[in-house]
N, C-alpha and C positions, 0 to 999 in steps of 0.2 A: 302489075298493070298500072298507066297511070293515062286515068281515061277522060278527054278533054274535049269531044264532042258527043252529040247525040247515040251516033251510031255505035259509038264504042262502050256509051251505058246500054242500049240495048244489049252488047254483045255480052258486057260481064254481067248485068241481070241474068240472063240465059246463061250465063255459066252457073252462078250460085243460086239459082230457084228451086233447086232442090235440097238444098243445105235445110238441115230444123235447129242451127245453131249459126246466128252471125255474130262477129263483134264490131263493135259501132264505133267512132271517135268523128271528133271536129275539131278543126283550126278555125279558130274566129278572131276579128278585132271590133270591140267594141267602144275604144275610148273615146271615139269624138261622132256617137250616132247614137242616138235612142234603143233601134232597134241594132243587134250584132249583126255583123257582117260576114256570113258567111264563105270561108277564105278553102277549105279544103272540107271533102268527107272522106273519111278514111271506111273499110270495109276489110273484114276477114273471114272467113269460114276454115274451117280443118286443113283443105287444099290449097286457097286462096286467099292471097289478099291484093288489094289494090287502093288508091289514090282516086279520087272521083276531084276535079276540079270546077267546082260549082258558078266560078268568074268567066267560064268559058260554054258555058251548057246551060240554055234556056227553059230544058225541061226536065224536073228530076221527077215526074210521075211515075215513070219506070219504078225507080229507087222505091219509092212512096209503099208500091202496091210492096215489096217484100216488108219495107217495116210496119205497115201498118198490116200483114197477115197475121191470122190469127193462131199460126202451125208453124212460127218461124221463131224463134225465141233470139230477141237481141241485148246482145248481151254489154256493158257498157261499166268503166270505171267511175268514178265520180258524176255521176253521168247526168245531171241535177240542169247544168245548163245548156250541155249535147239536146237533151230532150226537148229544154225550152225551144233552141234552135229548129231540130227536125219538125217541133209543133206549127211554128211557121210557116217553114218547106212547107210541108205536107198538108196542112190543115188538118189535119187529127192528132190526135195523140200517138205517141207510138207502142205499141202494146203486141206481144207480152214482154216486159224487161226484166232481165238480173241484171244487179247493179252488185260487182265482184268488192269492191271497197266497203258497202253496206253487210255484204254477207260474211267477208274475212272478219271481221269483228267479232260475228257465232261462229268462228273455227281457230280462236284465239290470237289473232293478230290485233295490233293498238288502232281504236277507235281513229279511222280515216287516215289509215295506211298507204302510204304513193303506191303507186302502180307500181316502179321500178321496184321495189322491197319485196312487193309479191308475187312477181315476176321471179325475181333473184330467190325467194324461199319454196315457193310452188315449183319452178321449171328450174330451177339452176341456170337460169339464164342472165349476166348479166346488160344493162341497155346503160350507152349512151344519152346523156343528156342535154349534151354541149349546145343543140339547137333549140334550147326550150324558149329562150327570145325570140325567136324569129318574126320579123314582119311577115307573116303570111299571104298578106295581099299581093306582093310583090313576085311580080317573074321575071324571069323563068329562076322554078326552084335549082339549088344545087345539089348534088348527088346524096350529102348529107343529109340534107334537108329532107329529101324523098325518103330516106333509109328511116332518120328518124321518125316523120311522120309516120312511117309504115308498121314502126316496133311499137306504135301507142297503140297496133290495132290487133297485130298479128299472133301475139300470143294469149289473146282474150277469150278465146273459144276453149282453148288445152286448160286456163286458167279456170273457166266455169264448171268442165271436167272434176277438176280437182274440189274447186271447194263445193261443187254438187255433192260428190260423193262422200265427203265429209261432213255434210252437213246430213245426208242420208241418214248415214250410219251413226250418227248421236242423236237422230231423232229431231233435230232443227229446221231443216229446211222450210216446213209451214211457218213459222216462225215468222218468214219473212215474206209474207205474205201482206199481211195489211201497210208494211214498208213498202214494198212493191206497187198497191193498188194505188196508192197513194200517188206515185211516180206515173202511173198508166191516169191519172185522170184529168183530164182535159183541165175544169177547174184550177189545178195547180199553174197551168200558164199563163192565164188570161190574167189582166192586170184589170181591174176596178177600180176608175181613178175613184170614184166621191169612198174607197176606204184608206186612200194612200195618206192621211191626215195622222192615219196612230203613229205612223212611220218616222212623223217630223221630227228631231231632236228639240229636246226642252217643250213639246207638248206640251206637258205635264203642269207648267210655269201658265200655262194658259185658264182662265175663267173660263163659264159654260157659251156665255155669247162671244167670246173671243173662239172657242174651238166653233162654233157655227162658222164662223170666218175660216178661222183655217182650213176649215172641210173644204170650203168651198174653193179657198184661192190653192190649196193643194192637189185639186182635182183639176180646176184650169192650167195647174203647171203640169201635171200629168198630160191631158192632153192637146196642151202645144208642143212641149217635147218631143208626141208622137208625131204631129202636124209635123214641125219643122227637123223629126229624126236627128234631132241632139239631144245630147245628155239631158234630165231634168234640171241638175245643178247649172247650167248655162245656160236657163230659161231665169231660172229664180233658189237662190242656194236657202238653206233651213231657216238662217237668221234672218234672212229675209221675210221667208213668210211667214213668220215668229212675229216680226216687228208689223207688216202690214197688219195681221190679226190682230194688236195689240192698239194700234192705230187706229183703225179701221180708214183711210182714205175716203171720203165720197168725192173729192175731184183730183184733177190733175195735177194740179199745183198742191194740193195735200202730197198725193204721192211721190211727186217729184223733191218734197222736202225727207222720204225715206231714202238714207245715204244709200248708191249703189242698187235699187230698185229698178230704176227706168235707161240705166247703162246697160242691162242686161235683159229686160225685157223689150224694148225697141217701140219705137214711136207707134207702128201697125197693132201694136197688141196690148196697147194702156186699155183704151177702151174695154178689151174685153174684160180685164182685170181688176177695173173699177165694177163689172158686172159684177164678176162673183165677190166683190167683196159688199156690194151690197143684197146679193142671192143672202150671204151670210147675216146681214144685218137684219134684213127680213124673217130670219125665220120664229114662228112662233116661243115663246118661252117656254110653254108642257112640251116642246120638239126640240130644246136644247140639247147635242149630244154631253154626254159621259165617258171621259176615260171610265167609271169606275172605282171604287176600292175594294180592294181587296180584304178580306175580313181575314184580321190578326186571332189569333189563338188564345185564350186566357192561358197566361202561366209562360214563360221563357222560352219562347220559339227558337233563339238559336239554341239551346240544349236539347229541344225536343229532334231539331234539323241533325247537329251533333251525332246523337246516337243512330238515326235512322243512316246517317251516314258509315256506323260500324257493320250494323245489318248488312248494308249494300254491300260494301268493302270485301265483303265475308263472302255474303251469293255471288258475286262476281270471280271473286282469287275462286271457288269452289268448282264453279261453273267454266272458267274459261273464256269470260266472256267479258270486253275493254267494259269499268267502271263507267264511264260516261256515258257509254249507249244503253247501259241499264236502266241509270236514274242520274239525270240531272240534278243540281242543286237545287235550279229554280222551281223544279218536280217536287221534289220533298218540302219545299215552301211552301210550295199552295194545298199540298197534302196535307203537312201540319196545318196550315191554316183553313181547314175545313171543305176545301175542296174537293168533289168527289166527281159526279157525274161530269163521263167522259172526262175522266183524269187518266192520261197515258200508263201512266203506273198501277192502273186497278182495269187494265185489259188483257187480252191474249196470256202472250206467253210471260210477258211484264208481272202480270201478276199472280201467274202460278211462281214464277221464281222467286220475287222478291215482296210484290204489291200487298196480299194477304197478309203476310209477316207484321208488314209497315202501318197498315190500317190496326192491327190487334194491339203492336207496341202504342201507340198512339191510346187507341181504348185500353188503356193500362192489361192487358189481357197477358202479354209477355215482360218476363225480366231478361238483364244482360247481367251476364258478369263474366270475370276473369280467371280459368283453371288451365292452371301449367299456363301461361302467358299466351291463351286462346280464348276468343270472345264464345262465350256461351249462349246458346238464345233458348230458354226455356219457359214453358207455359206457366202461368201462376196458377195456384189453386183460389 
């Protein structure tokens, strides 16, 4: 089905409303708009799949009410920015989701595995990939184009099948629960410009009255971006508001001496920019923000990072499960270095596997060593 007015979402909604499994996909182009441009929605259940064409169709409420039901489970590969998208569409979040790329990871496939590889290992099915370029805005699709859009969607359902059942049967499936909630919650899409400031490249290089600047002038680049739906980098790129912070401008001709500043932001919108960069200058000094530091370890943090990294190496080859979605490196840093509350690795299933281990090696509580050229991990007395 490839359904390009109103009447014809009604029809295939009323086909697939009874489905308790869809698979989700998006065609988007976001390079030269703030917000993505929603170009295609793809849909599939056990019987069906179809093409939903969102350039041509004013109301996707229909669509809404199955993703947003609470007895419909959709299901979504990488599905990180599909989401953000549908959050849009729909003004909810979309919930409940399995995200099939999250979950192959607990059923031994490599941490952020393509869809085609799990396609091709789950179903013996091989897919084309020849149209993964495509401008999607553009019509009318070609035959391939449809086919392919249609394999991103259509064997997602048979694929959930699969790694459900396997994740059953080894006891994982809750596992991926708190990954999940995390995807279902609203929070995760909305953008907060006065935090988009940690984001800047070379922060870091900034003093505490300079990041007051930055807060400010990166939350104004935040929201004229959305104003004018361009990219943020084509309002005001990092070095830029690196260099205003550092400057701090109070007039025009101040700013106009930042190379490439006022080429990019436009005569209409100095003003407001000279605002928040005096918002920034204003603010109290006990109200200065903080990157923070992070508090170092007494004693050889990367040998401490080292070993915790054999630990992992070892619960993961054991477990079945890609080293990287276990424990990051940046994980076991801040773990050595004293961090604890709501540390990813001293939760859920994180840390019945590996977390406990890593927290006791750290409190000198375990030794490692080497028999028959396998790491050993035992309790000290």
């Amino acid at each position: 089905m490839f359904v390009t007015d109103n009447k014809g979402l009604a029809k295939l909604v009323d086909r697939i409303s009874g489905a308790h499994v869809v698979g989700i996909d998006t065609e988007f182009m976001r390079e030269k708009t703030y917000y993505a441009r929603l170009c295609l929605i793809q849909v599939a259940t056990h019987e069906t799949a179809a093409i939903i064409d969102p350039l041509a169709i004013d109301d996707l409420s229909p669509l809404c009410e199955i993703l947003l039901d609470p007895e419909v489970m959709k299901v979504l590969h990488a599905g990180g920015q599909d989401l953000e998208i549908l959050f849009r569409s729909c003004g909810r979040a979309v919930a409940p989701v399995f995200d099939t790329q999250i979950a192959a990871t607990l059923a031994g496939f490599p941490q952020q595995v393509g869809y085609g590889a799990l396609v091709s290992d789950l179903l013996g099915v091989q897919l084309d990939k020849g149209d993964s370029y495509t401008d999607w805005a553009r019509r009318p699709l070609s035959d391939t184009q449809v086919e392919y859009a249609l394999n991103d969607v259509r064997f997602l359902p048979a694929a959930y099948d699969r790694l459900r059942e396997q994740l059953e049967n080894t006891g994982r499936l809750q596992w991926l629960a708190a990954d999940f909630a995390r995807m279902e919650d609203p929070s995760s899409y909305v953008v907060a410009p006065q935090d988009q400031w940690r984001r800047v490249k070379r922060i870091s290089s900034l003093n505490r009255r300079q990041l007051a600047v930055a807060r400010e002038v990166a939350a104004w680049r935040e929201m004229e971006a959305q104003r004018r739906d361009i990219p943020k980098r084509w309002v005001l790129g990092d070095e830029s508001v690196i260099e205003v912070a550092r400057r701090a401008p109070r007039s025009e001709t101040e700013l106009h001496a930042i190379r490439g500043v006022t080429d990019k932001v436009g005569k209409a919108a100095v003003s407001s920019l000279l605002d928040a960069v005096a918002r920034g200058l204003a603010v109290p000094d006990d109200e200065l923000p903080s990157l923070g530091k992070r508090r170092r370890p007494v004693g050889d943090v990367d040998a401490a990072v080292d070993l915790m990294v054999a630990v992992v190496r070892k619960r993961a080859r054991e477990n079945g499960v890609a080293m990287p979605l276990l424990a990051s490196r940046d994980e076991l840093e801040r773990l050595a270095a004293g961090e604890r509350d709501g540390h990813p690795l001293l939760e859920g299933w994180r840390e019945e596997m590996v977390g406990r281990e890593l927290s006791e090696l750290l409190d000198g509580s375990l030794a490692l060593s080497l028999r028959d050229g396998e790491l050993v991990i035992e309790r000290r007395d």
